[in-house]
DRENDO-1510 file (C-alpha; in Angstrom, 1 decimal, always signed):
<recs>
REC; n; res; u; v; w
REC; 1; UNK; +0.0; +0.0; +0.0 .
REC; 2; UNK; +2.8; +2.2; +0.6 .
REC; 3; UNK; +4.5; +1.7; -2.7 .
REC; 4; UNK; +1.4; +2.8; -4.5 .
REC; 5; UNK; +0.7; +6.3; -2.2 .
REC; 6; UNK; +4.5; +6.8; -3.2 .
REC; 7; UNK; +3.9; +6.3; -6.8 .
REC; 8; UNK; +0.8; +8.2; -6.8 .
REC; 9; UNK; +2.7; +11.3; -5.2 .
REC; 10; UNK; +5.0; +11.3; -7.7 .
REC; 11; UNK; +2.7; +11.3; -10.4 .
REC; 12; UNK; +1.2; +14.4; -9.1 .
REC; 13; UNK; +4.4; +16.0; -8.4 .
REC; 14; UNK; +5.2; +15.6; -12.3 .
REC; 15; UNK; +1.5; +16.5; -13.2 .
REC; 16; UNK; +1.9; +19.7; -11.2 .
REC; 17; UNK; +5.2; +20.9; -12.7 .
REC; 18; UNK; +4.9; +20.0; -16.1 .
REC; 19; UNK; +1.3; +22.2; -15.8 .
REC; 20; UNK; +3.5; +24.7; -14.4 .
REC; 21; UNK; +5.8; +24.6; -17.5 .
REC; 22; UNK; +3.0; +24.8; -19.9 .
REC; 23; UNK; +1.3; +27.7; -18.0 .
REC; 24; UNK; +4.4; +29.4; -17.8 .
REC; 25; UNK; +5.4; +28.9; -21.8 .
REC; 26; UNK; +1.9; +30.4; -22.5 .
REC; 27; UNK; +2.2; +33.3; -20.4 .
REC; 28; UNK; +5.9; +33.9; -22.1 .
REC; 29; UNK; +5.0; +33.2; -25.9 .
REC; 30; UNK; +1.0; +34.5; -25.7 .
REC; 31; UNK; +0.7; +36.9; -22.8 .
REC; 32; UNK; -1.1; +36.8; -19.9 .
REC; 33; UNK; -4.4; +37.5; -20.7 .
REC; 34; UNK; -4.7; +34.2; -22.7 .
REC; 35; UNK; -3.2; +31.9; -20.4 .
REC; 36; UNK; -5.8; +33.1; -17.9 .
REC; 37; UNK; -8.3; +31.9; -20.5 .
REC; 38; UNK; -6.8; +28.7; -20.8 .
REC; 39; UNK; -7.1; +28.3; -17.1 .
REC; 40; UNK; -10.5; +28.8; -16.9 .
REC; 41; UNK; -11.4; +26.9; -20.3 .
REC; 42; UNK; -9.9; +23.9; -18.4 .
REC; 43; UNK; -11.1; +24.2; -15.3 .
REC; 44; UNK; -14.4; +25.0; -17.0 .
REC; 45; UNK; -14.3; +21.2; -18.9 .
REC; 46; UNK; -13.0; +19.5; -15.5 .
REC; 47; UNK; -15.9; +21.1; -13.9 .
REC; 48; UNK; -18.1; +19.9; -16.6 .
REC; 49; UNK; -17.3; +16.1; -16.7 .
REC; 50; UNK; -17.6; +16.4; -13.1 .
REC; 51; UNK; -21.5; +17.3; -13.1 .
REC; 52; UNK; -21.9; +14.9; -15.6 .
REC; 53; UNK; -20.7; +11.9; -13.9 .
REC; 54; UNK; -23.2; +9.5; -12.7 .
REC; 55; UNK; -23.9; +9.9; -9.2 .
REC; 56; UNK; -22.0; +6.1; -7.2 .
REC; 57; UNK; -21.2; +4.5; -4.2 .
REC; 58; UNK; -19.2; +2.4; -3.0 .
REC; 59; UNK; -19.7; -1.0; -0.6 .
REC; 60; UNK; -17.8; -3.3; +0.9 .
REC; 61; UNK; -18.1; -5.4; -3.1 .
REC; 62; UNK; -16.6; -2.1; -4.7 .
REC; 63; UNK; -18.2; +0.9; -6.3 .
REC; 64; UNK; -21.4; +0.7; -7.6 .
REC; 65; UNK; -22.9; +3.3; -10.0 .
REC; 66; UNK; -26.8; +4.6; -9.0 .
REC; 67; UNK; -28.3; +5.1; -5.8 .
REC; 68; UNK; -28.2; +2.6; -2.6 .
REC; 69; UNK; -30.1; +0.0; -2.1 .
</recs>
């Protein structure tokens, strides 16, 4: 269990920073204004697959997608 929190931490580590580089290579090549637009065009289509997820839960047999019953 500890080998995969470790591995998942590192994965976000290098998801962070490489979103870090591209934000950072936008805001050099295209300004500031449109990496601000970018930000919120893709927080806007996280948010949006979020709302549209179906609604689960999860038992002791593993997730389950619908209400419980």
């Amino acid at each position: 269990m500890k080998a995969k929190s470790v591995i998942g931490f590192v994965f976000l580590i290098m998801l962070w920073v490489s979103a870090i580089g591209v934000e950072y290579d936008l805001l050099i090549h295209l300004g500031f204004l449109l990496s601000v637009f970018v930000m919120v065009f893709a927080l806007s289509v996280v948010l949006g697959a979020l709302l549209r997820a179906p609604e689960g839960y999860e038992d002791e047999n593993g997730f389950r997608i619908g209400a419980p019953a």
